[in-house]
DODRENTOR-870769 format. One record per residue (C-alpha): residue in one letter; z, x, y; chain. Coordinates in nm, 3 decimals. Each point is the difference from the previous one (the first is absolute). Layout:
N
<a, <Z, X, Y>, A>
...
This chain:
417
<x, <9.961, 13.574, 8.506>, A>
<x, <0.351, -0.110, -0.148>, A>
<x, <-0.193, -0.156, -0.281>, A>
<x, <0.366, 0.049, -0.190>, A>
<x, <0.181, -0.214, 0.248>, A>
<x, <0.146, -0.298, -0.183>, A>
<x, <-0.062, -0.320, 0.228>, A>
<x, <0.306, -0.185, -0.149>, A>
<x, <0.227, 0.335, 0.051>, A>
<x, <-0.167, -0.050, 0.390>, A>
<x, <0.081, -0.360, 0.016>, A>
<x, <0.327, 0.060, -0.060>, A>
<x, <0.064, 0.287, 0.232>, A>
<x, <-0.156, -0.179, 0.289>, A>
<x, <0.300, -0.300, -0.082>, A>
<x, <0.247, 0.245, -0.003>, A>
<x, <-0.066, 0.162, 0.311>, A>
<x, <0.002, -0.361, 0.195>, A>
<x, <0.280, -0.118, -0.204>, A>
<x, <0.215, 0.270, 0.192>, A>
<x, <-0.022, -0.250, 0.296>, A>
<x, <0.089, -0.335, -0.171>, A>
<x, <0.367, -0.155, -0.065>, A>
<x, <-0.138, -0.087, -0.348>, A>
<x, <0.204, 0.088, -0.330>, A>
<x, <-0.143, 0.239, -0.217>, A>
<x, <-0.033, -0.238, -0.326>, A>
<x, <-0.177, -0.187, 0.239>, A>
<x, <-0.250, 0.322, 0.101>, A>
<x, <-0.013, 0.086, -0.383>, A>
<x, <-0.084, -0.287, -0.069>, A>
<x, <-0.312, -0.025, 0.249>, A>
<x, <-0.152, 0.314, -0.112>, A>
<x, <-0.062, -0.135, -0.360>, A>
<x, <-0.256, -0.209, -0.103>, A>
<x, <0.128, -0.353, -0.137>, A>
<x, <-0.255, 0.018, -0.315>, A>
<x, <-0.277, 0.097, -0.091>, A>
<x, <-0.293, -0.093, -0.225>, A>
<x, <-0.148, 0.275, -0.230>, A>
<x, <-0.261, -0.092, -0.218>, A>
<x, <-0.296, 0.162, -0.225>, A>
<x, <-0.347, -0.214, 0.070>, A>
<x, <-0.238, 0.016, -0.264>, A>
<x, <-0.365, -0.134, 0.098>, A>
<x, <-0.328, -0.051, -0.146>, A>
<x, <-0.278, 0.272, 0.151>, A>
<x, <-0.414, -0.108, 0.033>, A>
<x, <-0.015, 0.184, -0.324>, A>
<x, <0.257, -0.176, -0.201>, A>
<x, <0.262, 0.236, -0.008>, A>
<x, <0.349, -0.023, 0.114>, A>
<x, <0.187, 0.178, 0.279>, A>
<x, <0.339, 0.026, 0.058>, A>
<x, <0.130, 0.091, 0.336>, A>
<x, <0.365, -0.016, 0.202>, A>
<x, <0.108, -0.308, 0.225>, A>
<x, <0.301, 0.007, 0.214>, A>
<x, <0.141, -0.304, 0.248>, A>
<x, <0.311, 0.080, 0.189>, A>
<x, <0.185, -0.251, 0.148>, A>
<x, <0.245, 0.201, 0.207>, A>
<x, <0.231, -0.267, 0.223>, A>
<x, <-0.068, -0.344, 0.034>, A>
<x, <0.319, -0.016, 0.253>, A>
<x, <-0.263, -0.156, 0.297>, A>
<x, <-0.225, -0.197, -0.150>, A>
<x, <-0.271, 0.044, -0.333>, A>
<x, <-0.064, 0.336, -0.056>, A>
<x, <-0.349, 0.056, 0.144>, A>
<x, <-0.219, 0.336, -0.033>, A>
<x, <-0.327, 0.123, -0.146>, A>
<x, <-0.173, 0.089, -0.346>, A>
<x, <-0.221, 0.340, 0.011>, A>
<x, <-0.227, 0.166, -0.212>, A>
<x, <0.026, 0.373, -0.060>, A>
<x, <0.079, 0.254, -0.235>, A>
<x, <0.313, 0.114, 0.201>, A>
<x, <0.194, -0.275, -0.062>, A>
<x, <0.301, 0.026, -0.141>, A>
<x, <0.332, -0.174, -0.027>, A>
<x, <0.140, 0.214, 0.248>, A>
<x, <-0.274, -0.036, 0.252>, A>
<x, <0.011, -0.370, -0.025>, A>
<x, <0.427, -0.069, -0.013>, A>
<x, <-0.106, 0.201, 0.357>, A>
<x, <-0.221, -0.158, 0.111>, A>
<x, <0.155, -0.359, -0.058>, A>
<x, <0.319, 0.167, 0.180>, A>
<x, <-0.192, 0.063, 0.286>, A>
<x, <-0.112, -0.364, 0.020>, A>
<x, <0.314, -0.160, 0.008>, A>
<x, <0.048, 0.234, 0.304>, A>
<x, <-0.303, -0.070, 0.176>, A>
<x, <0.041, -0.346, -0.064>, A>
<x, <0.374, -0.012, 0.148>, A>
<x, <-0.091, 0.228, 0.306>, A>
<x, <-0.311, -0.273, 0.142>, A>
<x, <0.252, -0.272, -0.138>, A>
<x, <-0.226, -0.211, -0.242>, A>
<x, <0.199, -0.177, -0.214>, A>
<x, <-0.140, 0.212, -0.302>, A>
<x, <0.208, 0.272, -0.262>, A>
<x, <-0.204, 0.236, -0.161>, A>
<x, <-0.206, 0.067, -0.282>, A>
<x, <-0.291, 0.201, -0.140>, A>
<x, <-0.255, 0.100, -0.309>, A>
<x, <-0.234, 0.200, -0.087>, A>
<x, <-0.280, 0.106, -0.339>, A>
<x, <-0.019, 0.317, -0.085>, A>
<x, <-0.386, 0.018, 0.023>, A>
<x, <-0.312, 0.146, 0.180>, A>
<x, <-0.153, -0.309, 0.062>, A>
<x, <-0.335, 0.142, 0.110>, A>
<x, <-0.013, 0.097, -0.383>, A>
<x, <-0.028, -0.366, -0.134>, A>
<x, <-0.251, -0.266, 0.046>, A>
<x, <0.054, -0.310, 0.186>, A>
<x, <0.081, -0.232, -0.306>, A>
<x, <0.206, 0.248, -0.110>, A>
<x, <0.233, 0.025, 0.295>, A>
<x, <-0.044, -0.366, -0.006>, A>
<x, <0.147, -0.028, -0.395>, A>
<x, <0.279, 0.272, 0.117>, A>
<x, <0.142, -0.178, 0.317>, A>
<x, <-0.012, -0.348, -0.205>, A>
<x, <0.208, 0.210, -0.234>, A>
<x, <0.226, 0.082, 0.250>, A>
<x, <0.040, -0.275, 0.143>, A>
<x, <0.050, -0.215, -0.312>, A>
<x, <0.323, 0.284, -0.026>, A>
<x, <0.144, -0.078, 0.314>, A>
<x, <-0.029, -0.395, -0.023>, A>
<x, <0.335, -0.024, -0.075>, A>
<x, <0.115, 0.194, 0.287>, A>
<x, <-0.186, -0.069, 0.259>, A>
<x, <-0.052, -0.366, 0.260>, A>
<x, <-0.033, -0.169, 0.316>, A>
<x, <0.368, 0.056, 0.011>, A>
<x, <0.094, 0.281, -0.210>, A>
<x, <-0.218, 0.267, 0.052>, A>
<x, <-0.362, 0.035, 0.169>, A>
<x, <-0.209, 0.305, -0.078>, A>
<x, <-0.270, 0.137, 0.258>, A>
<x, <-0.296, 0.263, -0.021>, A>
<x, <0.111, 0.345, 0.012>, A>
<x, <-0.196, 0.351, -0.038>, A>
<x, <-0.316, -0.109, -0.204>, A>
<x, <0.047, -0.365, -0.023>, A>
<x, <-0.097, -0.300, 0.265>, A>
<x, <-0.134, -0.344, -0.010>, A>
<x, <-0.222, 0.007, -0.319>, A>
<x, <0.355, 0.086, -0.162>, A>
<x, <0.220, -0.197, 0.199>, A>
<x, <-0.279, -0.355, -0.109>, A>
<x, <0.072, 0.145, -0.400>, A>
<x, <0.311, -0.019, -0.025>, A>
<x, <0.063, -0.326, 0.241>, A>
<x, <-0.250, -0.196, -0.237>, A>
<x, <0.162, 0.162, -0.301>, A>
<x, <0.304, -0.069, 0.093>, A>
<x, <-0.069, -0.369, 0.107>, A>
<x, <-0.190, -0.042, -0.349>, A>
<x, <0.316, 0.062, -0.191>, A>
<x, <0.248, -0.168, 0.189>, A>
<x, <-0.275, -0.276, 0.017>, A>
<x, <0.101, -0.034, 0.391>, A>
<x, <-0.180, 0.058, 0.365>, A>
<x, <0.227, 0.271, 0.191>, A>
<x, <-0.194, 0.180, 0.228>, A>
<x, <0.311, 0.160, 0.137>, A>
<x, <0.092, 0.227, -0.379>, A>
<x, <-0.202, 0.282, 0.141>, A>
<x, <-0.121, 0.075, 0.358>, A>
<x, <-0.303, 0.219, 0.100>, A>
<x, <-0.233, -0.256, -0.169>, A>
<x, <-0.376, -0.034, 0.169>, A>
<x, <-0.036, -0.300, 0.260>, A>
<x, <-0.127, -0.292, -0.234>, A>
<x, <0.333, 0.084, -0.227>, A>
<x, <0.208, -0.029, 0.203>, A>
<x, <0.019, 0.313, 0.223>, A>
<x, <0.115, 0.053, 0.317>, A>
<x, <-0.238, 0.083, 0.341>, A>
<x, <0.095, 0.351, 0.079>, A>
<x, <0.138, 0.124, -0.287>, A>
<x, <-0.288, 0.300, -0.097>, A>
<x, <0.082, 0.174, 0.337>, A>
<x, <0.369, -0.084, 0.016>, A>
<x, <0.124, 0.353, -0.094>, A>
<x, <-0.180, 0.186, 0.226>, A>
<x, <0.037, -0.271, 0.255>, A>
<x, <0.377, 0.053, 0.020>, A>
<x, <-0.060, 0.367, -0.027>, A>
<x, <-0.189, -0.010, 0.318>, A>
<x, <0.285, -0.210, 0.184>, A>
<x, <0.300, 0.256, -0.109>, A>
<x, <-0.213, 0.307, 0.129>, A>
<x, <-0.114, -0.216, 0.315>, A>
<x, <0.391, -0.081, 0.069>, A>
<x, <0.137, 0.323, -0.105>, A>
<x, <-0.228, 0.172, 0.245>, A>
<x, <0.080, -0.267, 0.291>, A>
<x, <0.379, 0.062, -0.085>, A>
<x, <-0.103, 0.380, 0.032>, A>
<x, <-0.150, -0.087, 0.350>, A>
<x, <-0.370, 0.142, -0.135>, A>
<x, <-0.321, -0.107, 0.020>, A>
<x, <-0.138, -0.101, -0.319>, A>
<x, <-0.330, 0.010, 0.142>, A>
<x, <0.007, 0.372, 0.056>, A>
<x, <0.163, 0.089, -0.307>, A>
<x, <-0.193, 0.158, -0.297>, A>
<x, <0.037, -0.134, -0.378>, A>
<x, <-0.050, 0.145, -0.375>, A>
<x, <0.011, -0.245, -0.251>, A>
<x, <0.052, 0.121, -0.393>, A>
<x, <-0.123, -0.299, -0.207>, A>
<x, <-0.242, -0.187, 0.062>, A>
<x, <0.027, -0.313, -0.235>, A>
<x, <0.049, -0.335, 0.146>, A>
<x, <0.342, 0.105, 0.226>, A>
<x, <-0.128, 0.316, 0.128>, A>
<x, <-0.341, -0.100, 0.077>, A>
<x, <0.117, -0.315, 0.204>, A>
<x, <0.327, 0.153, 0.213>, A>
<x, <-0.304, 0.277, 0.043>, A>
<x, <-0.267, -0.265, 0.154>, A>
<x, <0.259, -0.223, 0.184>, A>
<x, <0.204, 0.381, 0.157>, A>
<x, <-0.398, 0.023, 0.042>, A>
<x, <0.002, -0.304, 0.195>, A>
<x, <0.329, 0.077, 0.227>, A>
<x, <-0.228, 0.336, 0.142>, A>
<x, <0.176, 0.245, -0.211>, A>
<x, <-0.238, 0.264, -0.150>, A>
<x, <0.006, 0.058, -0.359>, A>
<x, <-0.097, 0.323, -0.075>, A>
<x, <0.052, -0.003, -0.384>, A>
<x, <0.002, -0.227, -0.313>, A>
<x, <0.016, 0.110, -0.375>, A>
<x, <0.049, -0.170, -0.332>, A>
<x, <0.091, 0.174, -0.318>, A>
<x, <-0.360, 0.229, -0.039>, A>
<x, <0.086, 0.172, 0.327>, A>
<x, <-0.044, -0.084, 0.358>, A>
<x, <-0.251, 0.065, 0.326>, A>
<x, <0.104, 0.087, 0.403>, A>
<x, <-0.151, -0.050, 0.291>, A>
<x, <0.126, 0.132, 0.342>, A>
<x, <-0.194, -0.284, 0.186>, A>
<x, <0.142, -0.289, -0.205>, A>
<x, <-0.166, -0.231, -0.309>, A>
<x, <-0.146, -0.301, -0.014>, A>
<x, <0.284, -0.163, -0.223>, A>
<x, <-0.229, -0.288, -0.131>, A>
<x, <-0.284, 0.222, -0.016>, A>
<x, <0.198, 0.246, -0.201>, A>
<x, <0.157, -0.342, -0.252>, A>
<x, <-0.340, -0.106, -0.085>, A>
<x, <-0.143, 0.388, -0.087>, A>
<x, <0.329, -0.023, -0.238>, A>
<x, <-0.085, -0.347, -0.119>, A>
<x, <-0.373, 0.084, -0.124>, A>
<x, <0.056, 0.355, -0.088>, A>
<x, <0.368, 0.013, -0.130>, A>
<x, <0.128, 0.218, 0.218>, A>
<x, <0.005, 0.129, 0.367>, A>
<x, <-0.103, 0.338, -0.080>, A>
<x, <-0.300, 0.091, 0.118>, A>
<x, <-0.020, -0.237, 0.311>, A>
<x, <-0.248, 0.102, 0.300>, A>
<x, <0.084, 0.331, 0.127>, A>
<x, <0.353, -0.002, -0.035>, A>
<x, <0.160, 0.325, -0.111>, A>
<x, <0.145, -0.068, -0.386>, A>
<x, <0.378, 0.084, 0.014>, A>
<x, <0.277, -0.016, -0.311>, A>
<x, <0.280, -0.270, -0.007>, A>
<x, <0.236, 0.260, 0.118>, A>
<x, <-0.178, 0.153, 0.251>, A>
<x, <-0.009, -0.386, 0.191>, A>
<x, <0.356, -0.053, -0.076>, A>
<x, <0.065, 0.313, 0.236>, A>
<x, <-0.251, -0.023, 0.227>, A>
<x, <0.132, -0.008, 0.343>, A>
<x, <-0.036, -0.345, 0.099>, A>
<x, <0.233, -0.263, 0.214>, A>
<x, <0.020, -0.236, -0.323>, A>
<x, <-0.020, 0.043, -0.282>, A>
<x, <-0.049, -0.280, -0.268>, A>
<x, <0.085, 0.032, -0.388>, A>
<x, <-0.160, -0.301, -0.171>, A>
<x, <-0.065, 0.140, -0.399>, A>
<x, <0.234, 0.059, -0.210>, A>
<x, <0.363, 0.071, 0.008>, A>
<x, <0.186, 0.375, 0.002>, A>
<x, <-0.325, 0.143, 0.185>, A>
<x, <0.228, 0.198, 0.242>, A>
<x, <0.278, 0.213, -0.125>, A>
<x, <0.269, 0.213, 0.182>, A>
<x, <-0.247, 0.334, -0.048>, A>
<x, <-0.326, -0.235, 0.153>, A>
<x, <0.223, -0.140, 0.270>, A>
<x, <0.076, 0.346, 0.125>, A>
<x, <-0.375, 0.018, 0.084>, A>
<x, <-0.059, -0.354, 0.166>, A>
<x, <-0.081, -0.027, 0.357>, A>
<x, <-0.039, -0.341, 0.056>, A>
<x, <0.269, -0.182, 0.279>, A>
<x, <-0.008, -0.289, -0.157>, A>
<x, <-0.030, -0.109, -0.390>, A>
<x, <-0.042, -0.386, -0.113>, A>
<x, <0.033, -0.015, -0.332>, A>
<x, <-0.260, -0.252, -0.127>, A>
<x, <0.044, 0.090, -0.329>, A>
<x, <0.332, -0.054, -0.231>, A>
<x, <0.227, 0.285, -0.039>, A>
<x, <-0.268, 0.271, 0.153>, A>
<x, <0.252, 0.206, 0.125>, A>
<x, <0.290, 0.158, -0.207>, A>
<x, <0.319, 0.017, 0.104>, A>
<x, <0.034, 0.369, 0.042>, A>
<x, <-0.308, -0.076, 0.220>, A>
<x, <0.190, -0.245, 0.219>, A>
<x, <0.275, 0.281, 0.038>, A>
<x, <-0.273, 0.221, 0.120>, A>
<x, <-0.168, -0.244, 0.240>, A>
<x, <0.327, -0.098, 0.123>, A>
<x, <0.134, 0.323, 0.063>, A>
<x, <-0.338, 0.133, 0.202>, A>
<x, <-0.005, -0.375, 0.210>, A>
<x, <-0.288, -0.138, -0.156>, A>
<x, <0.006, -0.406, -0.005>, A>
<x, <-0.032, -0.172, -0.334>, A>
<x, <-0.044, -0.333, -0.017>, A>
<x, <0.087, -0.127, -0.318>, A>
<x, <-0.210, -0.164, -0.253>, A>
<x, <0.234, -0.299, -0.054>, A>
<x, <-0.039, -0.063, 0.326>, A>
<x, <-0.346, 0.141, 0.105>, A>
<x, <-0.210, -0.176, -0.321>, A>
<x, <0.203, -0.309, 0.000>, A>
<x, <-0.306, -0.197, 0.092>, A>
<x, <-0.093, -0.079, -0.336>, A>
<x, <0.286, -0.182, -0.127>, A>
<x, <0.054, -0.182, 0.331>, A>
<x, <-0.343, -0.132, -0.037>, A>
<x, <0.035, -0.043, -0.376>, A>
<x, <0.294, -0.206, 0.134>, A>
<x, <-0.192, -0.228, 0.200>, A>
<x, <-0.239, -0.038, -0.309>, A>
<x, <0.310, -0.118, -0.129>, A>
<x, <0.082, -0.263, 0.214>, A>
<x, <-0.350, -0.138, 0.067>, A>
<x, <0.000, -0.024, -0.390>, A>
<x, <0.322, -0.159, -0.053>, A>
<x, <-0.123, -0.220, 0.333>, A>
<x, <-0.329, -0.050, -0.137>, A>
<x, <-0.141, 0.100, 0.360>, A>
<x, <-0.193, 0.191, 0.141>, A>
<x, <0.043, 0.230, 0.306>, A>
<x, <-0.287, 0.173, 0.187>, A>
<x, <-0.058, 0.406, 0.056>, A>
<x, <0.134, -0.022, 0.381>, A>
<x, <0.339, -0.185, -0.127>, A>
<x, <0.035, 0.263, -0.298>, A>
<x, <-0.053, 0.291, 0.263>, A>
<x, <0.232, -0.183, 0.239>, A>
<x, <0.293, -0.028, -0.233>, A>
<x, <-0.062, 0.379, -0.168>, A>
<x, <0.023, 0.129, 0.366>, A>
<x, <0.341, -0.188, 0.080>, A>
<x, <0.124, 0.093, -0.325>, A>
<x, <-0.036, 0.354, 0.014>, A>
<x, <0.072, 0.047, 0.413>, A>
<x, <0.278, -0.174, -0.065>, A>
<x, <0.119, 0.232, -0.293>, A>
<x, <-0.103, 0.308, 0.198>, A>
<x, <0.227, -0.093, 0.277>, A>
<x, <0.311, -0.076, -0.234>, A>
<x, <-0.100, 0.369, -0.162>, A>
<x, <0.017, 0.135, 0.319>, A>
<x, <0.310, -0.187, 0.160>, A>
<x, <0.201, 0.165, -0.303>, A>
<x, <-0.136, 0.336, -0.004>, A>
<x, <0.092, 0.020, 0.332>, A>
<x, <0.313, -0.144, 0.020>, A>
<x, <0.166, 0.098, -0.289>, A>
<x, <-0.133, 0.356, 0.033>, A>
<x, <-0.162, 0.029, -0.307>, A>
<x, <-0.175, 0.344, -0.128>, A>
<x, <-0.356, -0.170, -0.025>, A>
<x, <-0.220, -0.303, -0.026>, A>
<x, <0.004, -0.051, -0.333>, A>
<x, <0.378, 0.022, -0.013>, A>
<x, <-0.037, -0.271, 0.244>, A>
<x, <-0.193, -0.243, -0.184>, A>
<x, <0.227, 0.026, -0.327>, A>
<x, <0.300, -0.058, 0.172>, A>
<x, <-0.145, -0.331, 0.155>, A>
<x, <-0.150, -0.048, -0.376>, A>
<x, <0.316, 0.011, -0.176>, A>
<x, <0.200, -0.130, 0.213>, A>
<x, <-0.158, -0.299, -0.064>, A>
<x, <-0.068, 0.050, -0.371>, A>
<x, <0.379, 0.054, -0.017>, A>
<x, <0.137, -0.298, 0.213>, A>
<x, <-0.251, -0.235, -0.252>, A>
<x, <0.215, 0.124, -0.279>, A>
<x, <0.325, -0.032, 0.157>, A>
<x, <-0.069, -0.340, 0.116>, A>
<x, <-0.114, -0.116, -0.383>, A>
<x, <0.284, 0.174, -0.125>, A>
<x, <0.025, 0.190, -0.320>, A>
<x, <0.073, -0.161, -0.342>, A>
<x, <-0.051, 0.053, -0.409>, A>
């Protein structure tokens, strides 16, 4: 399922097609679909049996025209440089388009991490992280969890960090656990803001979320929250999956139920009497929305001939390629876009951020409150241009607002040698 689609190659398309729309230069455009650097670098580490491994790091710092580039670290064996000069494109996007202050970076190991121990990860990430001292800071460039990573990460390479710059700066990294630092609300941030773009999208639609039915595919941390709070709205969801395959029910799950089956079994296979389904049979099952929350390029332009879904928010980065987005487009599907859709996370790890740099602390219900301004307010600014400018799509829509801004930072600064 377009396993061959290039993520960067996507990245780059999806800027083209908004670019169309902007009075921007195109040295400036070029220049915006290239990272500014990145970091690629061979870690060797020590095993529980002595011996040495040596895997690929990456760190892409792709504009810092906005603010510090900001963006996660995963762990997987899919990573490539590609995948991550992607994936830190997409974050200056979604960073511009809910206006944080924030460009865009990311990194990722090329590892299964459920094949190493706990001090081994632990000797890997200090590795890592001892790599990207130079680069990264409160002010420079702030890493976050990604696929495979959260706090237990996040507190290794703060106090490594802090340990060789011999300093206290809560605020290098974000997505740290509560007593280092961490911000209230973080954990269910993505799926949080996930909820809010398909709750708005479907009030914009004049629907009734409550009557609408829901597959979600992934069912890590993003998927399995937007699943309990669309829960929580009255929506039924029907169908959830992670990577060993998927189960249905007609009647609706029990979303929490269903996250802690995963949790002490591993997966969500085998759940009650649900029916056991594939990936692809729930990404075209004929549902009101659909949410995407794994990995990205799970629909291509042959898959998204076969989706029946009204309305797709992309929880995930990049799920959708864009011959898939011509497809979708085309038949009248809605797509919200992940750099808008998933852009809870890095608003959140923004308020981490502050409170850090603040040295304050702000409860849940403020965290919630400002996530929920932040992203109506974006929704509305998505929707005031699609609309008015007569744009082919939401997505369209939310990179136009993106670089528009990304652009008019780097006119303003001016360029120079």
């Amino acid at each position: 399922m377009g396993d061959e689609a290039n993520p960067y190659e996507s990245l780059k398309e999806q800027i083209d097609d908004a670019a169309v729309y902007l009075d921007a230069d195109e040295g400036v455009i070029e220049r915006l679909k290239n990272p500014e650097r990145v970091l690629e670098t061979n870690l060797t580490f020590e095993r529980d049996d002595g011996s040495l491994e040596t895997v690929r790091a990456y760190r892409s710092q792709f504009n810092g025209d906005r603010g510090p580039y900001k963006g996660g670290i995963r762990y997987h064996p899919g990573v490539t440089r590609d995948e991550v000069k992607a994936l830190s494109g997409w974050m200056v996007y979604k960073c511009a388009v809910v206006d944080i202050p924030y460009g865009g970076g990311k990194g990722g190991i090329a590892v299964e991490p459920a094949e190493y121990s706990t001090d081994e990860l632990e000797r890997l990430t200090r590795g890592f992280a001892t790599e990207l001292r130079p680069l990264i800071g409160e002010d420079r460039d702030i890493p976050a969890p990604d696929v495979n990573t959260g706090q237990r990460e996040m507190n290794w390479i703060k106090d490594t960090y802090e340990t060789l710059e011999n300093t206290t700066a809560p605020g290098v990294i974000t997505g740290k656990a509560l007593d280092s630092g961490g911000s209230e609300g973080r954990v269910e941030a993505t799926g949080r803001s996930t909820m809010l773009a398909a709750r708005e999208t479907f009030d914009w639609l004049d629907r009734d979320v409550e009557d609408a039915t829901v597959a979600v595919q992934g069912y890590g941390n993003a998927g399995s929250v937007a699943a309990a709070l669309i829960d929580d709205l009255g929506a039924s969801v029907v169908a959830v999956s992670d990577s060993g395959g998927g189960i249905y029910d007609p009647d609706g799950l029990d979303t929490r139920a269903v996250k802690d089956y995963k949790i002490e079994t591993g997966a969500v296979s085998g759940y009650g009497d649900a029916e056991s389904i594939t990936n692809e049979e729930l990404l075209t099952l004929d549902v009101d929305l659909l949410v995407p929350a794994a990995l990205e390029n799970a629909v291509d332009a042959d898959l998204a001939t076969d989706l029946e879904a009204d309305v797709v928010v992309e929880a995930a980065n990049g799920p959708l390629t864009p011959g898939a987005d011509d497809v979708l487009t085309e038949r009248g599907t809605w797509v919200v876009p992940d750099v808008f859709a998933n852009a809870g996370g890095v608003t959140v790890s923004y308020f981490e951020w502050v409170q850090n740099r603040q040295r304050f602390h702000w409860t849940e219900a403020r965290v919630n409150e400002e996530l929920e301004r932040v992203i109506t307010g974006a929704f509305e600014e998505i929707v005031e241009t699609y609309e008015s400018e007569n744009l082919p799509n939401l997505r369209t829509a939310a990179y136009v607002v993106a670089l528009r801004r990304v652009v008019d930072a780097y006119e303003q600064g001016g360029n120079w040698p």
